[in-house]
C-alpha positions in Angstrom: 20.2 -38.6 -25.4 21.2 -38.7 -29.1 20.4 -34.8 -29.6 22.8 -34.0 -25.9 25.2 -36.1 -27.9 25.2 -34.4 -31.1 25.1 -31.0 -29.7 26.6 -31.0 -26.3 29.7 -28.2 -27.2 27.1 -26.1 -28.8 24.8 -26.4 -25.7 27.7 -25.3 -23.3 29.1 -22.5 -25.5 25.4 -21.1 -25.9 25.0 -21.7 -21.9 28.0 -19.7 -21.4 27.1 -17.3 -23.3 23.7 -16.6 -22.1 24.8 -17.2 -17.9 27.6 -14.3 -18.6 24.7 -12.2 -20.1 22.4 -13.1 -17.2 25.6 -12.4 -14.5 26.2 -8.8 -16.5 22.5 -8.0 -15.8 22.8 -9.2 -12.5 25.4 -6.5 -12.3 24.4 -3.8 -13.9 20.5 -4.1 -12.1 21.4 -5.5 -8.6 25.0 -4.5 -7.8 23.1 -0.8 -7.9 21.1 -2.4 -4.8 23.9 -3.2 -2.7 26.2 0.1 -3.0 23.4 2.7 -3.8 22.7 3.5 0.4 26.8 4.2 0.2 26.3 5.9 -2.2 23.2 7.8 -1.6 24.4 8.6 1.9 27.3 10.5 0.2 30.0 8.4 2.1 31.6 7.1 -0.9 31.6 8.2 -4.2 30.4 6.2 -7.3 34.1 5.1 -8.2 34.6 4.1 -4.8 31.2 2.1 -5.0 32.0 0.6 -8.3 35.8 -0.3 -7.2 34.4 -2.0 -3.6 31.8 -3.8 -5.5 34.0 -5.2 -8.1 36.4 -6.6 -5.7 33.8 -8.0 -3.2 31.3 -8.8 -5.4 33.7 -11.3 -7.4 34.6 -12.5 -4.1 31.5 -13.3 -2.7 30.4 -15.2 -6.1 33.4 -17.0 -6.4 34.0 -18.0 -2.5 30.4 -18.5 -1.1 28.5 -19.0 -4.1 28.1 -22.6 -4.4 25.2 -22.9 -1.9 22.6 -20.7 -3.0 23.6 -22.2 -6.6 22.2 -25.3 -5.8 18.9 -24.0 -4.6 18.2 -22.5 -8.0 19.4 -25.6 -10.1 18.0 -28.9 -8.7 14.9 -27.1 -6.5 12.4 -25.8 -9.0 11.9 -28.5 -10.8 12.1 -32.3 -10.2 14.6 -33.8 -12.1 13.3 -37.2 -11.7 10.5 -36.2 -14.7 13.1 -35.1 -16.9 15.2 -38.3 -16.9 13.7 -39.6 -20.2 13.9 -36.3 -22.1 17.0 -34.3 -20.5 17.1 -32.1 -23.9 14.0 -30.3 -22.5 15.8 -29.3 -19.3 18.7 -28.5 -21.4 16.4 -26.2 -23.8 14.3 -24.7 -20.6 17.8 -23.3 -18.7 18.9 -21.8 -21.7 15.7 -20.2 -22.2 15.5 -19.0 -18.7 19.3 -17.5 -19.0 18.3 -15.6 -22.0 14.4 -14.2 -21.0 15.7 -13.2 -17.5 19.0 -11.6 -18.8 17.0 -9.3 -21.4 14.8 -8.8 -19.0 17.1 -7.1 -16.7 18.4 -5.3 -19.6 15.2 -3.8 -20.6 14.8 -2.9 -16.7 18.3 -1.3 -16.4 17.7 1.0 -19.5 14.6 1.9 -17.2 16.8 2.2 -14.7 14.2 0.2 -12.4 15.9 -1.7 -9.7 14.1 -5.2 -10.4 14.8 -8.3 -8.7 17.2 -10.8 -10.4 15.6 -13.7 -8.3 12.2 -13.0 -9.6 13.6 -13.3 -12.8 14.9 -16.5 -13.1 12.9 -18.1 -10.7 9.8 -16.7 -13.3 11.4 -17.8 -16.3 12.5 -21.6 -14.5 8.3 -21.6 -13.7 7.7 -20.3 -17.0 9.4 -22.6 -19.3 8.4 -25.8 -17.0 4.6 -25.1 -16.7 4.7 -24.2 -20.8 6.9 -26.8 -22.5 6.9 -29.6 -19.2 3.6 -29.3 -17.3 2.8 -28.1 -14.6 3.5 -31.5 -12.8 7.4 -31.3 -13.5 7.8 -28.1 -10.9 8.1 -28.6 -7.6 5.5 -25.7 -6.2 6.7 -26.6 -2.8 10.2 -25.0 -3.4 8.5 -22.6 -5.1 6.5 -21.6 -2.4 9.3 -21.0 0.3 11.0 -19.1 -2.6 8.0 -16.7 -2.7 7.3 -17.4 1.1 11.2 -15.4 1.3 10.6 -12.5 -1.1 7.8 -11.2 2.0 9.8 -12.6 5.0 13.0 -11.1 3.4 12.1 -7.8 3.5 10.3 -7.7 6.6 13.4 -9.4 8.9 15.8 -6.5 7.2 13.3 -4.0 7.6 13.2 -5.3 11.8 17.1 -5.5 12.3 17.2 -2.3 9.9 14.8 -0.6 12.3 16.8 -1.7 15.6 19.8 -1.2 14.4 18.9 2.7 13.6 17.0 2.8 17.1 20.4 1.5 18.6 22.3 4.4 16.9 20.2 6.9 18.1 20.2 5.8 21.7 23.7 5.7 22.1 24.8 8.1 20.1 22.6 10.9 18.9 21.0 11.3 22.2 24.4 11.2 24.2 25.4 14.5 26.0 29.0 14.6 23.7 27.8 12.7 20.5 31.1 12.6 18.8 32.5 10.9 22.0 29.8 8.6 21.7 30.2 7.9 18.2 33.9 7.0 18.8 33.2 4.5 21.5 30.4 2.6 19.7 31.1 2.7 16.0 34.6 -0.1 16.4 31.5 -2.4 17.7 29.3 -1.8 15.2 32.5 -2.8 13.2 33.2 -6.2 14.9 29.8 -6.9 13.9 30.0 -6.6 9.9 33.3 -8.8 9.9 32.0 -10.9 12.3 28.4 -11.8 10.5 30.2 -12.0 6.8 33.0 -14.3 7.9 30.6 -16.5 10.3 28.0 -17.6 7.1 30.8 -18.1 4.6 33.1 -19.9 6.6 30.1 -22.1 7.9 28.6 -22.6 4.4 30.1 -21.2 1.7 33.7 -23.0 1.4 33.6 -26.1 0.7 34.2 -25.9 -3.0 37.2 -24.7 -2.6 38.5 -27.3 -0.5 38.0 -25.7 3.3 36.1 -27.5 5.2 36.0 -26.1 9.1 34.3 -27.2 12.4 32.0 -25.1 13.7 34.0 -24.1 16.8 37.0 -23.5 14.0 34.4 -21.2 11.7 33.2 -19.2 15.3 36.9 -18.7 16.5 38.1 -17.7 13.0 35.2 -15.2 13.0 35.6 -13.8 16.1 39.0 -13.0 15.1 38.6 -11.6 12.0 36.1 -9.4 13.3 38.8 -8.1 15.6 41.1 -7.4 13.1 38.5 -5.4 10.5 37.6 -3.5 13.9 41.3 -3.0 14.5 41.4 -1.5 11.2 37.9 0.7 12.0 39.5 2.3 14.9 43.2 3.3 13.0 40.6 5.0 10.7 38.6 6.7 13.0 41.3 8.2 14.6 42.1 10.2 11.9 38.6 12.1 12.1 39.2 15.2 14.3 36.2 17.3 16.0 35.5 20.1 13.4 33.3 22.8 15.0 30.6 24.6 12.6 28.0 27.7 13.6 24.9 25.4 12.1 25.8 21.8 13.8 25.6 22.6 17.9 25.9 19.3 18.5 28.3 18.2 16.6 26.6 15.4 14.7 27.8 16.4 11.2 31.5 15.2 12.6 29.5 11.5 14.0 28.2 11.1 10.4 31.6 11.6 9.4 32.6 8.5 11.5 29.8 6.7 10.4 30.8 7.5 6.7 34.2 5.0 7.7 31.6 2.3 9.1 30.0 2.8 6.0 32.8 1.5 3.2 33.2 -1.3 6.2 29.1 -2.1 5.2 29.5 -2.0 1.8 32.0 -4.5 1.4 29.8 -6.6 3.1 27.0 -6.3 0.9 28.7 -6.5 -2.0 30.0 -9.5 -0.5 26.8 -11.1 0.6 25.0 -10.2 -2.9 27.7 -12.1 -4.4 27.5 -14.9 -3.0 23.9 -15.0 -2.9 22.8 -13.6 -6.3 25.8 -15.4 -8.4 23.4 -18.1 -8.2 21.1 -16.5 -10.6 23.0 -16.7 -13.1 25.5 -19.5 -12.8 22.7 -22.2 -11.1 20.8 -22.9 -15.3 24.5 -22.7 -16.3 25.6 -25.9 -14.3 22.5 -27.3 -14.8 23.4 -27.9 -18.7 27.2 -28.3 -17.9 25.9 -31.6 -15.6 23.4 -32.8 -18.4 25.5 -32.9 -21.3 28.9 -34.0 -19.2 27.6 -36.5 -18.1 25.5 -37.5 -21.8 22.2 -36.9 -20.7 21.9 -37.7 -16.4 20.1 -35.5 -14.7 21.5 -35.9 -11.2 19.9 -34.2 -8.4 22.8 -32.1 -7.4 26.4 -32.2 -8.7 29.5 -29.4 -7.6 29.1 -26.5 -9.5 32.5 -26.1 -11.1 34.4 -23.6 -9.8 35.8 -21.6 -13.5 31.7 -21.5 -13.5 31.9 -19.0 -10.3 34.3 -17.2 -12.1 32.7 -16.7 -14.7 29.8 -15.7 -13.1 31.4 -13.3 -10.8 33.0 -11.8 -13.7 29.7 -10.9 -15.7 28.8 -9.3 -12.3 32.1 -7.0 -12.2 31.3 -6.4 -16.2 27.7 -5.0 -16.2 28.5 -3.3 -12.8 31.0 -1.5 -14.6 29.4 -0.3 -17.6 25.8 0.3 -16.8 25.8 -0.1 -12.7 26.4 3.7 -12.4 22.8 4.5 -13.7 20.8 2.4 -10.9 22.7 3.3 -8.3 22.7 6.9 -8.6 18.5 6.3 -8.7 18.3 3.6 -5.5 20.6 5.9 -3.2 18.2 8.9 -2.8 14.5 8.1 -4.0 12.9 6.4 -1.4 14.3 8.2 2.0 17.0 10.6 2.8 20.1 8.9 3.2 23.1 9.6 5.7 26.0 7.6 6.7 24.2 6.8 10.0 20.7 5.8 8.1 22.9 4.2 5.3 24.8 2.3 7.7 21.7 0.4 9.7 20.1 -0.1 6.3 23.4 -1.6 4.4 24.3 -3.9 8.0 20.5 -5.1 7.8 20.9 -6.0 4.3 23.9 -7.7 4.4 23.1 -9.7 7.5 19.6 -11.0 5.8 21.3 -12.1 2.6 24.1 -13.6 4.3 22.2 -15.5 6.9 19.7 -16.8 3.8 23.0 -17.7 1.5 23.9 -19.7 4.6 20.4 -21.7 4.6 21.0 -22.0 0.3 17.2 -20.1 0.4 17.7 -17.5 -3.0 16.3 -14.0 -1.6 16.0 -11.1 -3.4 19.0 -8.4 -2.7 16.4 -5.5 -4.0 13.6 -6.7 -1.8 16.0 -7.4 1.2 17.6 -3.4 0.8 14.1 -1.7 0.3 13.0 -3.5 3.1 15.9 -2.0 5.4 15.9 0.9 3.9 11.9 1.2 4.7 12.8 0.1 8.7 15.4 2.9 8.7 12.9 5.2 7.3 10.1 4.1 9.5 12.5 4.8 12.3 12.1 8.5 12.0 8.4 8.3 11.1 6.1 7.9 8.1 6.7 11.5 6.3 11.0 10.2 6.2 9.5 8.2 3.3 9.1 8.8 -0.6 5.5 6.6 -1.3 5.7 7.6 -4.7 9.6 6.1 -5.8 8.4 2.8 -3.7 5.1 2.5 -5.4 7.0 2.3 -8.3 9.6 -0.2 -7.5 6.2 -1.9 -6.0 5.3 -2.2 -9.8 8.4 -3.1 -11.6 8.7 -6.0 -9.3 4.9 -7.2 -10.1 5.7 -7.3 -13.8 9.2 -9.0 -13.5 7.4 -12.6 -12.6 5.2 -12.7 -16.0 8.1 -10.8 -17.7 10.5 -13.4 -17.2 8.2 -16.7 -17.5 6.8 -15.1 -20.6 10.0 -14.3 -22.0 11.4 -18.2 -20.7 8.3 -19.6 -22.8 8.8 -17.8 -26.4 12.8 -18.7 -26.0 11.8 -22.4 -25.1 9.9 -23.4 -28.0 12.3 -21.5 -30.3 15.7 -23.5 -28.8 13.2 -26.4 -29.1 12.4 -25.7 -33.1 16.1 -25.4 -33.6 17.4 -28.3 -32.3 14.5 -30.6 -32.5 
C-alpha cells in the first residue's frame, strides 16, 4: 500500500504512456486487418481506408468499448490473490502494456499481421505465472480465451462462406446480373447497419449514460439499418451499365456495385475492431488507474473511465496513420484474390463475429476472425483460390506471438519490480 501511495502519479503517467503505445500498435498491426479486404479488393483506396478507419475506429473504441475491456482487466487473473500485494498487479499490467506494445512493433516492421489479443493476453499469463504463480491466473478464462481464437475463425470462415454462396446464387448466376446486383445489394446493406447498431446499442452504451430496452435497441436498429440502406440505394443509382468486349455478362459493372457495399463493410469493421480490440490496450491501463485511485483495492470490476477510451481510441487513429499503410497493403492480396464481391462476404463475416463476441465481452482476435473469413470466401471457389504459402506464414507469426509477449511481460516485470521495490 505504502509503495501505491508513494508512487501512484508516476504509476499512472507510466500506464498512460505504455496503453497509448500498446493502442498505436494496436493500430498500426490490426487496423491493417480490418480495412486490407477494402483495400485489397481495390474498392477503396488506402486514403480512403485510413480516413474510414480513423473515424470508425475511434468510434467504436470510444462508444462500445467498455465491455470487452472488462474481460481483459478483472478475467485473467483473480484479483482476490492480489489483495495483500496490489503493487505486483500494478508492476505486471505495466509490464504487459510495454512487452505486447514492442511486440507489435517488432511485428509491424515485419509487416506480419499478428494478433493484438494474443499479445496481451500472453504477456497478462506471462507476468502472473513468473512473478505471481501460477495459482493467481484464472486458466478457466484463459481457456475460453483460447477456446475463441479456434471457434472465431471458424464461425467467420461459415458465415464468410454463406454469405459468398448467397452472392453467387442470386447474383452471379442470374440471367441479367447487374439487375440482380441492384435488387439484392440495398439488403445486404440493411444487414451491416443493422448487425453493428444491434450489439452496440445492446451492450456497448452504457458508459456513456444510454441505457435501452431491448425492444428500444431492436427498433432503433431496425431503423438505422433503413436509413444506411436508404443511403446504399442513392449511391447505387449513380452506377450506370457500362458495356465492355471482355465482360459478356456484365459482372465487372456488379463488382462495381459491390465496391459501394464495400465502404458500407468497412466502416463496420473498423467499427467492430474498435470496440472490440480497444480493450487490449486500455483494459491493464484501468486496471492501474483503479489500484492506485482507490490506494491499493483491487476491486473486481470498476467503470473504465471514459478520457481512458479516448485515449485508447486515439493511439489506434495514431499508429493507423503512420505505419497502418504497410500491413494493409500486405493483408489485402496475399492469401486469395480479392474483389468487391469476395471482399464484401469476408469484411460482413468479420465484422459480424467481432461484434457479436464484443457483445458477449469474450476478447477475439480481429486477425484470426478476418483470415478466417477470408479463408470461407476462398474455400468458396475451391482449394487452388488460396495462397498456402502467405497463410503458413501468418500460421507462424501467430505461434510465436504467445511466448513473445509472456516472455517479453516477464523481463519488464522484474525490472519495474527492481525499480520500485
Amino acid at each position: 500500500m505504502q509503495i501505491i501511495a508513494q508512487h501512484g502519479d508516476i504509476f499512472i503517467i507510466l500506464a498512460c504512456l505504455f496503453g497509448f503505445f500498446m493502442a498505436w500498435g494496436v493500430g498500426a498491426n490490426d487496423v491493417a486487418n480490418a480495412m486490407g479486404t477494402s483495400v485489397g479488393s481495390k474498392a477503396i483506396t488506402i486514403k480512403q481506408a485510413i480516413l474510414i478507419a480513423v473515424v470508425f475506429e475511434f468510434l467504436g473504441a470510444w462508444l462500445a468499448g467498455g465491455e470487452v475491456t472488462n474481460t481483459i482487466r478483472k478475467g485473467i487473473i483473480d484479483p482476490e490473490l492480489l489483495q495483500e500485494v496490489p503493487q505486483l498487479l500494478v508492476y505486471g499490467m505495466l509490464a504487459a502494456l510495454l512487452a505486447a506494445g514492442t511486440w507489435l512493433l517488432v511485428a509491424s516492421m515485419k509487416g506480419w499481421p499478428v494478433s493484438t489479443t494474443h499479445s496481451i493476453v500472453g504477456a497478462i499469463v506471462g507476468f502472473a505465472v513468473a512473478g505471481l504463480g501460477a495459482s493467481t491466473v484464472d486458466w478457466g478464462a484463459v481457456t475460453n480465451i483460447a477456446a475463441s481464437w479456434v471457434v472465431s475463425p471458424l464461425l467467420a470462415g461459415t458465415i464468410g462462406f454463406v454469405l459468398f454462396k448467397s452472392v453467387h446464387h442470386l447474383i452471379f448466376e442470374n440471367d441479367n446480373p447487374f439487375t440482380a446486383a441492384k435488387r439484392y445489394v440495398p439488403g445486404y446493406v440493411f444487414l451491416v447497419g443493422f448487425i453493428v447498431a444491434m450489439v452496440t446499442l445492446t451492450k456497448g452504451l452504457s458508459h456513456v449514460g444510454l441505457d435501452l430496452t431491448f425492444n428500444q435497441s431492436l427498433l432503433l436498429s431496425i431503423l438505422l439499418g433503413l436509413v444506411i440502406m436508404g443511403i446504399g440505394m442513392l449511391m447505387q443509382r449513380r452506377i450506370k451499365f457500362e458495356k465492355t468486349a471482355n465482360d459478356h455478362f456484365g459482372y465487372a459493372n456488379v463488382e462495381r456495385v459491390f465496391g459501394v457495399l464495400m465502404i458500407f463493410t468497412a466502416c463496420a469493421m473498423a467499427f467492430a475492431h474498435g470496440s472490440n480490440d480497444v480493450a487490449n490496450a486500455v483494459g491493464p491501463l484501468a486496471a492501474v488507474i483503479s489500484v492506485v485511485q482507490t490506494g491499493g483495492e483491487i476491486e473486481g470490476s470498476a467503470l473504465v473511465p471514459w478520457w481512458v477510451l479516448v485515449l485508447g481510441g486515439g493511439g489506434i487513429v495514431v499508429g493507423l496513420v503512420t505505419y497502418g499503410h504497410k500491413v494493409i497493403a500486405t493483408v489485402g492480396t496475399g492469401i486469395t484474390e480479392l474483389t468487391p464481391s469476395r471482399g464484401f462476404a469476408a469484411t460482413l463475416a468479420a465484422a459480424t463475429t467481432v461484434v457479436l463476441a464484443s457483445g458477449t465481452g469474450l476478447p477475439i482476435s480481429t486477425t484470426h476472425t478476418l483470415v478466417g473469413a477470408v479463408l470461407g470466401v476462398g474455400l468458396a471457389r475451391g482449394m487452388p483460390a488460396l495462397n498456402p504459402r502467405v497463410f503458413g506464414t501468418i500460421a507462424m507469426s501467430w505461434l510465436i506471438t504467445l511466448p513473445a509477449g509472456a516472455g517479453l511481460a516477464i523481463l519488464f516485470f522484474f525490472m519495474f519490480k527492481g525499480m520500485f521495490g
